[in-house]
C-alpha positions as CSV (number, residue, x, y, z in Angstrom):
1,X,13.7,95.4,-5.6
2,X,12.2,97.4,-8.0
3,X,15.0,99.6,-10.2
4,X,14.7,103.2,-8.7
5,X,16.7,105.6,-11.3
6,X,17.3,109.3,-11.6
7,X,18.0,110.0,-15.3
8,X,21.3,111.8,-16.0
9,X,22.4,112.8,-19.3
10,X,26.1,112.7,-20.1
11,X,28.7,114.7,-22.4
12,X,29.8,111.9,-25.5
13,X,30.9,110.4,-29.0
14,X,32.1,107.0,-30.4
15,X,35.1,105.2,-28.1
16,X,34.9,103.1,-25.5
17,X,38.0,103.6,-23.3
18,X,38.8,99.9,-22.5
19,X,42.7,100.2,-22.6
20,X,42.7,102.9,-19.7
21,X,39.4,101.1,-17.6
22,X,41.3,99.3,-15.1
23,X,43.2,101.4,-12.6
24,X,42.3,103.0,-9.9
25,X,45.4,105.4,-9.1
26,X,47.6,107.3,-11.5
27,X,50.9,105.4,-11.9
28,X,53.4,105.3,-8.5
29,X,56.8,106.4,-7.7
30,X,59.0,103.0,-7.1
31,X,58.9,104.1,-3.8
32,X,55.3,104.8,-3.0
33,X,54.4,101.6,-5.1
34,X,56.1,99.7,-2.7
35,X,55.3,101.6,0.5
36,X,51.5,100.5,-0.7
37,X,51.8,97.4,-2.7
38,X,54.5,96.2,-0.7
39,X,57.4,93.7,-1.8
40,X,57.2,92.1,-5.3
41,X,57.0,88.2,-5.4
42,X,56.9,87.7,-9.1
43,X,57.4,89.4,-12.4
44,X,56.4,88.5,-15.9
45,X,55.7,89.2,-19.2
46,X,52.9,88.3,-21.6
47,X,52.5,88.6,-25.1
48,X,50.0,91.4,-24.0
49,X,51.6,93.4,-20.9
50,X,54.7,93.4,-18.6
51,X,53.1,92.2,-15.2
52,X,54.1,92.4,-11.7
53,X,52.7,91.1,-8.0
54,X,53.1,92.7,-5.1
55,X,52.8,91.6,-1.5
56,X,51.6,93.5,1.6
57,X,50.4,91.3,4.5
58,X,47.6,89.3,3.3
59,X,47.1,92.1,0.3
60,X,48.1,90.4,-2.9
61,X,47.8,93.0,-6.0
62,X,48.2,92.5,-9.8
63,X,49.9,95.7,-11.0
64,X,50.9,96.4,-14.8
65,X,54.2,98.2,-15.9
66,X,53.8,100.7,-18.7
67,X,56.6,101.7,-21.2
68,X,58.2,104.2,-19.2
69,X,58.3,101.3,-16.2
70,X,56.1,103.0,-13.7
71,X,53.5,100.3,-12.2
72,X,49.8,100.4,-12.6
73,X,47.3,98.8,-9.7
74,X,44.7,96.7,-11.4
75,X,43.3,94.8,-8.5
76,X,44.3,93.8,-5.1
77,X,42.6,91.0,-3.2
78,X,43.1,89.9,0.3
79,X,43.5,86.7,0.9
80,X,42.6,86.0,4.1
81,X,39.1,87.8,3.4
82,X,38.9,87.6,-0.8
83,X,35.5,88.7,-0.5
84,X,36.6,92.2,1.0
85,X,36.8,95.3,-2.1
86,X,40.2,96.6,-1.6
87,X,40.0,99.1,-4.1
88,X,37.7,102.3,-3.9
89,X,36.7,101.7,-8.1
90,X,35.7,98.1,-7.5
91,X,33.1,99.2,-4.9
92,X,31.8,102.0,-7.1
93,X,31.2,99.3,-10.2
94,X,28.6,97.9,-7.9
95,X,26.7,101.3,-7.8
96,X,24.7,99.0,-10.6
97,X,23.2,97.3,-7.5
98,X,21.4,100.9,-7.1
99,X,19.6,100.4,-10.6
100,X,18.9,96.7,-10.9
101,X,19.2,93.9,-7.6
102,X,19.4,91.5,-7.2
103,X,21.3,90.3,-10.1
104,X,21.7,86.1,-11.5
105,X,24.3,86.2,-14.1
106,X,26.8,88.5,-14.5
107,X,29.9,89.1,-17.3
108,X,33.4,90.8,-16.5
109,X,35.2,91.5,-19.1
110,X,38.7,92.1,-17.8
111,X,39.8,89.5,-15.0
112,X,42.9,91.0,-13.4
113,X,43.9,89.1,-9.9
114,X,39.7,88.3,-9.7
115,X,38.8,90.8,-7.1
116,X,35.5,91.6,-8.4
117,X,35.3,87.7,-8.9
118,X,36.3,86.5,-5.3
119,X,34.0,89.4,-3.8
120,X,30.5,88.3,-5.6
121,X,31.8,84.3,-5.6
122,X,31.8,85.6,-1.4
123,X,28.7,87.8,-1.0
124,X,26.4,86.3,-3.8
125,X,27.2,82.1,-3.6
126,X,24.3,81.7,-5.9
127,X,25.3,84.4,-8.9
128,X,26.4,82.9,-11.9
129,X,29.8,84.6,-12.4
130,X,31.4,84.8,-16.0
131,X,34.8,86.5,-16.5
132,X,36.4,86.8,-19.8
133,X,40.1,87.8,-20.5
134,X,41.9,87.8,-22.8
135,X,45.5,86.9,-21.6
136,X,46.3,83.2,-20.9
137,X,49.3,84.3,-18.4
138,X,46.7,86.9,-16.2
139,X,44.4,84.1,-15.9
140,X,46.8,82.0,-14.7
141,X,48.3,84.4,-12.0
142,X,44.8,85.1,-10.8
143,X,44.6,81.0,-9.8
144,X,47.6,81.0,-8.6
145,X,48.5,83.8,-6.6
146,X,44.6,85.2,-6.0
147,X,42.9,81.9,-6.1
148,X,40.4,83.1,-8.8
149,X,39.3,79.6,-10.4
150,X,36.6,78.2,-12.1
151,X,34.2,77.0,-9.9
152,X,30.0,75.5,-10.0
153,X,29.0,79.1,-10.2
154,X,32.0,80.8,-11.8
155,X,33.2,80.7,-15.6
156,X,36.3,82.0,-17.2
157,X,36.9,82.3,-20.1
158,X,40.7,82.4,-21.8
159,X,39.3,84.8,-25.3
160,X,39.5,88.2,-26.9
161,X,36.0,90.1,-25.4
162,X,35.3,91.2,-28.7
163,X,35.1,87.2,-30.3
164,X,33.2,86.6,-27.5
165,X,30.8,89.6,-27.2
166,X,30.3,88.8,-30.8
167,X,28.8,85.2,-29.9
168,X,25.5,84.3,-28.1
169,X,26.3,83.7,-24.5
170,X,23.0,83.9,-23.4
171,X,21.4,87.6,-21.4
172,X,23.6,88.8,-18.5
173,X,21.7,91.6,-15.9
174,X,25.0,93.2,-15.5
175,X,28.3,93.5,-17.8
176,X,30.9,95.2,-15.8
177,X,33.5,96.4,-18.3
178,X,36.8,96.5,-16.1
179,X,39.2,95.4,-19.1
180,X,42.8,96.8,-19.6
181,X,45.4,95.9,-22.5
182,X,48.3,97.7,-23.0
183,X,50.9,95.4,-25.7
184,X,53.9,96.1,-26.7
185,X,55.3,98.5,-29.4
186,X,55.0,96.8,-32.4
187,X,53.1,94.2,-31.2
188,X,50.2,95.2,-33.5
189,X,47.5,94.3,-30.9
190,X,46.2,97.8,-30.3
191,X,43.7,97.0,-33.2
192,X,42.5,94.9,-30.0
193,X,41.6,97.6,-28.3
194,X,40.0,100.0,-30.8
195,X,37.2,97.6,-31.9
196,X,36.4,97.9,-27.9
197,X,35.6,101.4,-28.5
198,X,33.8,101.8,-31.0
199,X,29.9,102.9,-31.1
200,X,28.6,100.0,-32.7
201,X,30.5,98.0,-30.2
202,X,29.1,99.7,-27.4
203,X,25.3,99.2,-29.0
204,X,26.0,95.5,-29.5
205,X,26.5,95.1,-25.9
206,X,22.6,95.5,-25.2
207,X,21.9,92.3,-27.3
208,X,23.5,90.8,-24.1
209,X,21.6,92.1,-21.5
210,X,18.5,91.2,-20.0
211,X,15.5,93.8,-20.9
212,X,16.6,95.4,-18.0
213,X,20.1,95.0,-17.7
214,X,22.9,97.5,-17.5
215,X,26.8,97.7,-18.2
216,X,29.0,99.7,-15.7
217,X,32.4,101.2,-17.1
218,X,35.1,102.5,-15.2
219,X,36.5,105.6,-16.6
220,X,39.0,108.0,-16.1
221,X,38.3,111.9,-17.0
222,X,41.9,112.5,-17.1
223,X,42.7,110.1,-19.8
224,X,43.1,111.4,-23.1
225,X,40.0,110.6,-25.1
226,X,37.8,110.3,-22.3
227,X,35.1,112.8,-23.0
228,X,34.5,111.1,-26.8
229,X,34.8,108.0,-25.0
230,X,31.5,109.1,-22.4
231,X,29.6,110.6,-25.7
232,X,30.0,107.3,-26.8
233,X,28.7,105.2,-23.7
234,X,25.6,108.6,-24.0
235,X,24.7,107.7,-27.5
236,X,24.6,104.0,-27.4
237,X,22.5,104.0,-24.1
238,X,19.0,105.0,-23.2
239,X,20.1,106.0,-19.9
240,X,23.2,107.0,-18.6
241,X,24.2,107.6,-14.4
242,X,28.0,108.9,-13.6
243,X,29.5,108.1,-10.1
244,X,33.0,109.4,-9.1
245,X,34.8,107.7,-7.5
246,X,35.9,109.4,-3.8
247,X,39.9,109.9,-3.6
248,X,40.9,108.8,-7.3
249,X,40.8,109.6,-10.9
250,X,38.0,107.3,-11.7
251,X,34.4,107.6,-12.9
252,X,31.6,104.9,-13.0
253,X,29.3,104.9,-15.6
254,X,26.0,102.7,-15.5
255,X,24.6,102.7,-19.0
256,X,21.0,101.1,-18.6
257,X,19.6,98.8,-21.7
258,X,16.1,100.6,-20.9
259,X,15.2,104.1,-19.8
260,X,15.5,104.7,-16.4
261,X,14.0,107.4,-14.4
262,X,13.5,108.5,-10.4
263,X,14.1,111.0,-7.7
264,X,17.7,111.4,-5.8
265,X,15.5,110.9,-3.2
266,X,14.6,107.1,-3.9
267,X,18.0,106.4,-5.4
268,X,19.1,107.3,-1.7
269,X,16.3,105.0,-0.2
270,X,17.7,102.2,-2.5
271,X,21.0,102.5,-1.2
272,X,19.9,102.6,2.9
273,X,17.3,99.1,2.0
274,X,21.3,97.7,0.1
275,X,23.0,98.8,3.4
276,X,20.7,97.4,5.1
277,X,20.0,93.9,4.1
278,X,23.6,93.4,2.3
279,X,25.4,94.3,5.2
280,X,28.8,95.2,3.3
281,X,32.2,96.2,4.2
282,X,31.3,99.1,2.6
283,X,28.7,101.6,2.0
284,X,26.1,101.9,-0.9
285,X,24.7,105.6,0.9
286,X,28.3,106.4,0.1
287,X,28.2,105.6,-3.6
288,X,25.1,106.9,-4.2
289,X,26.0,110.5,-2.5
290,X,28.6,110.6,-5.6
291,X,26.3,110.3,-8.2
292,X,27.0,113.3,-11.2
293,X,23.8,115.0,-11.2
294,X,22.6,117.3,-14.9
């Protein structure tokens, strides 16, 4: 399928929000996290975050505990159907599927509990799946509690994303940027974070992509920094599309390697021929519908 784009500039300067990319609601009551998460059936913490899983039914979810102990929902997977999105801003990284399908090889930086991992390991057996993380301990919770492994077709690698981004890997069609860290005070591994953000990080990124490959970020407005943090993602990229994400905080931002340009009109024909053929739990017209328009 040819890549059928509608060109859509966006407000930015140099930061890429990586520390803030990975939730999908604004932190919970103890209450409400546990009328939605359900029970917890193990706590931890890593040299990089205090970490907590929850259990609802067959809903396992990876949550994070900031400093002032309310819990963050980085991924949920289901596992009696891992290949099922359970969260609304996993879905909407896939809006990349409008721009560029099908896609071979693929890199997530950030691997939470491996939702994004178990649901393209399901729909797309022949991908080649990479995931790096940076945490030792997350990487082992997602084998053990969400079944996220290495497989024929599925890589993961234990390193800092910015070590490895600055390596040859080979070209990846998509990079979906889903990455959170939040250390302890005094930990000094913030420094982490902000080479993540900057501008000649974000232009690096396209010596990883195929010529037309993309990276999708997952954004919130709300968070302080954002808007220098979308300038950035504007200025490094040719081409820029914003999706928000129904019912949350989030925005998706599919930065395109190459400049990209069409009509709403086809982007919405892309998405029916997805729907179509892919046959999804959920619904690409959907995604599309919330793309930011100039």
């Amino acid at each position: 399928m040819a890549r059928q784009l509608f060109r859509s500039p966006l407000i930015a300067a140099p930061a890429l929000l990586l520390a803030a990319l990975a939730f999908s609601i604004i932190p919970l009551s103890k209450s409400n996290v546990e009328k939605r998460y359900g029970e917890i059936i193990h706590e931890t913490t890593s040299d990089f975050s205090r970490i907590r899983i929850r259990e609802k039914g067959p809903v396992r979810s990876l949550l994070f505990i900031d400093k002032n102990g309310k819990e963050q929902c980085q991924s949920s997977v289901n596992t009696e159907a891992p290949g099922e999105h359970q969260l609304g801003y996993t879905r909407s990284l896939f809006a990349s599927f409008l721009f560029h399908y099908p896609q071979n090889r693929v890199l997530i930086v950030g691997l939470g509990g491996g939702g994004m991992v178990r649901f393209l390991n399901s729909t797309f057996p022949t991908m080649m799946v990479e995931a790096v993380e940076i945490d030792p301990v997350v990487v082992q919770l997602a084998a053990e509690y969400f079944g996220t492994r290495p497989g024929p077709r599925t890589k993961i690698h234990t390193e800092d994303a910015f070590v490895f981004l600055n390596q040859d890997h080979g070209l990846y069609d998509a990079i979906y940027m889903d990455a959170f860290l939040q250390p302890p005070a005094g930990s000094g591994l913030k420094e982490k974070t902000r080479r993540l953000k900057t501008l000649e990080f974000l232009i690096s990124l396209q010596d990883h992509l195929t010529p037309d490959g993309m990276v999708a970020f997952n954004i919130i407005p709300a968070e302080e920094g954002a808007d220098e943090n979308i300038s950035a993602i504007n200025e490094a990229f040719t081409s820029t599309f914003a999706f928000d994400v129904p019912r949350t905080g989030n925005r998706i931002i599919i930065a395109c390697k190459e400049e990209t340009i069409a009509s709403p009109e086809q982007l919405s024909k892309t998405s029916r021929d997805l729907d179509e053929s892919l046959d999804l739990h959920f619904s690409f017209q959907e995604i599309a519908k919330a793309l930011r328009h100039p």
